[in-house]
N, C-alpha and C positions, 0 to 999 in steps of 0.2 A: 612306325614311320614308313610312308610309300615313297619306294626312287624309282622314277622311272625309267624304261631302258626298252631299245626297241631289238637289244642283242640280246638272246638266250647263253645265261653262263653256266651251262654243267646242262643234267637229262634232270627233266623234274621228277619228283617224287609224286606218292599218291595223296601227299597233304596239299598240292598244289591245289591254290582258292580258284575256281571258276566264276567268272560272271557271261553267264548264259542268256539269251535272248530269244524272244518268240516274239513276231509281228511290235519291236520294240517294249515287248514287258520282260520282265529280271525277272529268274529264276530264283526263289530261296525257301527255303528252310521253315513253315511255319506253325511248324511245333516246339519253339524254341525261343526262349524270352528276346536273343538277340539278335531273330531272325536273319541267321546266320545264309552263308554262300556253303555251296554244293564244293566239295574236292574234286580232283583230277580223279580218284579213284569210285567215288558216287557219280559222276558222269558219266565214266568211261562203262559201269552196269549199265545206265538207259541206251547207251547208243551199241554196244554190244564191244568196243575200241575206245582204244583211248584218242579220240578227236586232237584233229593236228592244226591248231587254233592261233592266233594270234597274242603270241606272248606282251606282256604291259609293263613289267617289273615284278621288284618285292616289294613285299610291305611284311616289315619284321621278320627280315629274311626268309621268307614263304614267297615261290613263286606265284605269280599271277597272270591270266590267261584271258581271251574273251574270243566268244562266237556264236553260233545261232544255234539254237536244236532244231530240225524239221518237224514240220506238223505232224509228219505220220508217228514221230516218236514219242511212246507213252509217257507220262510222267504219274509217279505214285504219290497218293494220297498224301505223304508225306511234306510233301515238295509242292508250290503254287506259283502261277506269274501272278507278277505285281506290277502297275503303273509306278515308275519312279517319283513319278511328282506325291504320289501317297504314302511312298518309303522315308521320306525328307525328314521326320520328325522318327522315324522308325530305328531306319541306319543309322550307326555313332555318323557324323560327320566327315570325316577322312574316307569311311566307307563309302557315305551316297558319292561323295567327290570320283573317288576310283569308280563307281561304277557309271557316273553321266562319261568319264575319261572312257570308258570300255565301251560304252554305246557309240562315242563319235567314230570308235575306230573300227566298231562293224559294221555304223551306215558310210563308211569312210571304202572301208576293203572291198563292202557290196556294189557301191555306185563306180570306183574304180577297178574295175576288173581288166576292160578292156579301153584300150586308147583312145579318145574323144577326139581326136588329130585325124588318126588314118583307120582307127575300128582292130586293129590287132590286139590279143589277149597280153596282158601287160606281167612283169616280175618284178618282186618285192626285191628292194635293195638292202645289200646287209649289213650296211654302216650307220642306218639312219632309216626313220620309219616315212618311207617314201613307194611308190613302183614307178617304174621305169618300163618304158616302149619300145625295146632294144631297135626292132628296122625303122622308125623315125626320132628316139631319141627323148621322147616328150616324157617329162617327170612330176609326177602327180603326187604331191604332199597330202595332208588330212583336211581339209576343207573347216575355215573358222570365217565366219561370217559376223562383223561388228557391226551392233546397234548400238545406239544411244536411247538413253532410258533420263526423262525429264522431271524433275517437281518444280511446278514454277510455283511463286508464292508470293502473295500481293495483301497488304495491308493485316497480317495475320493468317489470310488465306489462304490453302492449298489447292488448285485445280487438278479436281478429279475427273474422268471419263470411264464408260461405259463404253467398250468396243464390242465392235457386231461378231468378233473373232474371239471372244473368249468365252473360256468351254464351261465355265459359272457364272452367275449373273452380279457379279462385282465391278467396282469401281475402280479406277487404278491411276495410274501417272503415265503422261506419253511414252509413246516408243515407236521408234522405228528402225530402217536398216540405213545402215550407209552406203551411197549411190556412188559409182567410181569417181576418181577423181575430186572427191567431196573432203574436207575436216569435217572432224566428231564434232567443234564448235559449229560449224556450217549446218550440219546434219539437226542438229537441235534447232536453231532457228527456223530452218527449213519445214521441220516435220509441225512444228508449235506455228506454226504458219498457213499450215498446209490441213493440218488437222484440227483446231479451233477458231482460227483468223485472227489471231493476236501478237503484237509484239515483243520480245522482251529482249534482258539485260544483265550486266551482271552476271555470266556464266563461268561457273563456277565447280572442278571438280570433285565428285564424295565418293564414288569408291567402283569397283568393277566386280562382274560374276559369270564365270561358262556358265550355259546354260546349254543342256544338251539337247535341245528338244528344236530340229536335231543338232545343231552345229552354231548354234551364237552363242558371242562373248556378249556379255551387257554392259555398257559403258554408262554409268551413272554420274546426271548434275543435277545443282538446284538454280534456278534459275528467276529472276524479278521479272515482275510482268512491267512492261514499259509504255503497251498502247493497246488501244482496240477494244471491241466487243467481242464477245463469243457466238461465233457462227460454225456450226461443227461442219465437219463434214460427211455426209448421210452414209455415203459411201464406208466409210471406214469405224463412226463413231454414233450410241443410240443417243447419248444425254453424256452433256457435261455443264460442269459447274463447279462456281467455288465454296469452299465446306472451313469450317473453323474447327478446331482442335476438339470443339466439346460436338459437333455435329456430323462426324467420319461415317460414311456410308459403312457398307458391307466389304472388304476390301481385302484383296490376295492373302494369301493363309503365310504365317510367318515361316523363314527362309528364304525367300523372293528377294529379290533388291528393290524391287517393288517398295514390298514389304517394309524393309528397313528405312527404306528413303522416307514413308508415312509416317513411323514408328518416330525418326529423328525430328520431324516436323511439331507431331504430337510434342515430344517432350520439350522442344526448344521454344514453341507459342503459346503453353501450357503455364511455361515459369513466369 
């Protein structure tokens, strides 16, 4: 079990689990069935020190830690980066978890370094995983950005999209960010409007996922289509339409909420 904690209790040992990071890929172990995380004491050989990193918690009373290796530093044979999104099925679950948790809070400590206010180098505060501007004051938490993620569903139908932004050529369910001063109800409507020119209804919560790539929460509904034609938009979307349980495109690799939100469609228009 991992608890999280932004206070180090006692001096870690060399079993302490690292999750390492180069230009956003994880460091692990890939000679090893459970392509396991590097130790405090297997890090601390590549960089020549023991790296003084941003503590996360335990998990199973073992410390945990997270931080970047620079490029000039070698890494052996033994050892690979890996794109997280390809670990998903790889890491037990609790693991990919802690490690997308370890990622927000190195593009978190990178991007806040120094004060967005008045440009002064900023200090971490030691009661709570924040920094602080000490001569203006300004206090910078971990940056979590919500989306909403849509399946809207019309007479059996699922409406799928093709976006000009994804990195395989799949079909998926809407999404987008929430604008200030917006509701996540609001926000769906909005994007299902904005992004296929259709109405709908009926909304409806199913379930939420971080998603670290780098810093959103996915906020998942299903949602009844209520009006309109599909007119996409060129800008953001190549092809959309609506698909029937026995006719699902090519569609995000399971783990996604994407994913699941498909999978739930499948089985519940299937019966």
């Amino acid at each position: 079990m991992f608890i999280r904690s932004s206070v180090i209790a006692g001096k870690p040992d060399e079993t302490a689990v690292m999750f390492c990071f180069r230009d956003g890929l994880l460091l692990i172990h890939k000679d090893t069935s459970q392509n396991s995380l590097p130790s405090l004491r297997e890090v601390s050989e590549l960089t020549g020190t023991p790296p003084a990193w941003l503590y996360l918690g335990e998990k199973d009373g073992i410390p945990c830690y997270c931080g970047t290796l620079d490029a000039g530093i070698p890494v052996p044979d033994s050892f690979e980066f890996c794109d997280m999104r390809q670990l998903y099925s790889v890491l037990e679950l609790e693991l990919w978890q802690m490690a997308g948790y370890a990622r927000q809070i190195v593009d978190w400590n990178h991007n806040f370094r120094y004060c967005g206010r008045c440009g002064r180098k900023t200090s971490y505060m030691h009661n709570e995983r924040a920094t602080v501007c000490h001569p203006c004051g300004l206090v910078n938490y971990p940056r979590i950005s919500p989306a909403m993620i849509v399946a809207v569903v019309r007479d059996g139908k699922i409406l799928l999209a093709q976006g000009r932004r994804f990195r395989l050529p799949f079909y998926s369910v809407l999404a987008g960010f929430v604008e200030p001063a917006e509701g996540l109800e609001e926000c769906v409507v909005r994007e299902v409007r904005e992004e296929v020119g259709i109405e709908i209804e009926n909304i409806r919560y199913f379930t939420s996922q971080p998603w670290p790539f780098p810093d959103s929460l996915m906020v998942a509904f299903f949602a009844d289509y209520k009006s309109g034609e599909i007119m996409i938009d060129p800008n953001e979307l190549i092809d959309a339409g609506w698909f029937t349980p026995d006719n699902i495109p090519t569609i995000p690799p399971a783990g996604s909420v994407a994913r699941k939100m498909i999978d739930k469609f499948v089985r519940t228009y299937k019966e």
